[in-house]
MIDOLO-752707 format. One line per field, with one value per residue (C-alpha): residue number from 1; residue in one letter; x, y, z. Coordinates in Angstrom, 3 decimals, decimal comma, padded with zeros to 6 digits, m for minus. Layout:
REM MIDOLO-752707
k: [NUM|...]
r: [a|...]
px: [X|...]
py: [Y|...]
pz: [Z|...]
This chain:
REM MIDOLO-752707
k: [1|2|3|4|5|6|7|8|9|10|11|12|13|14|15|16|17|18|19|20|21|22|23|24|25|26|27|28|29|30|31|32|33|34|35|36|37|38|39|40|41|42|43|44|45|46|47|48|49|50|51|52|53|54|55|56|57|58|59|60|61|62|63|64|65|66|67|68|69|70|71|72|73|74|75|76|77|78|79|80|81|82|83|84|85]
r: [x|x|x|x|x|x|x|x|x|x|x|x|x|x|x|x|x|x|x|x|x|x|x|x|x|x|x|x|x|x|x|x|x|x|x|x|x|x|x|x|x|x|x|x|x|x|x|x|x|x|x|x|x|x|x|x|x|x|x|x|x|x|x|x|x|x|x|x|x|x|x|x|x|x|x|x|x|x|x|x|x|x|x|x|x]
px: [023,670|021,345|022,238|019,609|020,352|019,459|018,290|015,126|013,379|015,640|014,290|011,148|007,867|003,730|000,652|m002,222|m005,464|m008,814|m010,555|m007,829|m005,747|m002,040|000,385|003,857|006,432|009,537|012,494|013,627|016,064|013,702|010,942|008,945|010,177|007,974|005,042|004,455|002,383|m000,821|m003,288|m006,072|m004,436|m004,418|m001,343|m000,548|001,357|m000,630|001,051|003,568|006,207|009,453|008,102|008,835|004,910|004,491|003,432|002,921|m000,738|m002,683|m006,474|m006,331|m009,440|m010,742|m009,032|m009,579|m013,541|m012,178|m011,070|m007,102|m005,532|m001,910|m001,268|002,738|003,043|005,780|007,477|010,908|012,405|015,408|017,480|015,874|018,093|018,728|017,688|020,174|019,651]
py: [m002,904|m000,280|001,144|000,805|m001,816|m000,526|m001,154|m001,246|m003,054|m006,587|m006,543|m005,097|m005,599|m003,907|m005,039|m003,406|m005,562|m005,696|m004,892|m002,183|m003,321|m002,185|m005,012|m004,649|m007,873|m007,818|m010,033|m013,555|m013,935|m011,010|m010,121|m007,069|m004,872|m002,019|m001,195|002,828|005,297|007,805|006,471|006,789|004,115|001,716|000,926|m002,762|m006,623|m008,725|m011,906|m012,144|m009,614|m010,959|m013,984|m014,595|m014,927|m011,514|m009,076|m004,778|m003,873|m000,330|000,439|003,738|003,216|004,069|006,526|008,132|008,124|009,924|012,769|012,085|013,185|012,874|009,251|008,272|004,990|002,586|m000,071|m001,756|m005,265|m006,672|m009,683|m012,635|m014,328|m018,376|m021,130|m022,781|m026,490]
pz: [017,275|016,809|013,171|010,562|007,521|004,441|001,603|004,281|001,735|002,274|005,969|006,258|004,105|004,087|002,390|001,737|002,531|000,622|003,881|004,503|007,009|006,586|008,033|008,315|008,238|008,965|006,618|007,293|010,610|011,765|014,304|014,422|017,798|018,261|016,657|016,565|015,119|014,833|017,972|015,198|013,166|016,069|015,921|017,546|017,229|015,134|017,081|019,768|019,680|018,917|017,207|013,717|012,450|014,302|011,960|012,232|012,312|011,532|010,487|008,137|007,173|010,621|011,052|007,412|008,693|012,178|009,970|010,379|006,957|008,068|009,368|010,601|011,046|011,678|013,007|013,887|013,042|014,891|014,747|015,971|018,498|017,758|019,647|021,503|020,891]
């Protein structure tokens, strides 16, 4: 518990919008955790954390017009837990 799996790439995903919305996804079997970053970025779940459809969500592009150069963003996947039937 607790160490990070790497390559990070087999878990954990981002795309790049049109309308310049960074989301973050997190690998099958995960859910995104925590959600962190520059308050400029708006930083936030896209759906119900925990829940597999739940996605990472930022806005650079706001704050690129704020004036922030120097975004940090992020955001942790974990093991989703299985339903017990």
């Amino acid at each position: 518990m607790g160490r990070e799996l790497r390559p990070w790439q087999a878990y954990a995903d981002y795309r790049l919008t049109g309308s310049f919305v960074l989301y973050g996804t997190c690998g099958k079997g995960f859910a995104a955790e925590k959600v962190f970053g520059s308050g400029a970025a708006k930083p936030s779940h896209f759906g119900e954390p925990g829940e597999s459809d739940d996605k990472a969500a930022f806005d650079p592009e706001t704050a690129a017009a704020s004036g922030k150069t120097d975004l940090r963003l992020g955001y942790t996947c974990i093991r989703r837990r299985q339903a017990i039937p």
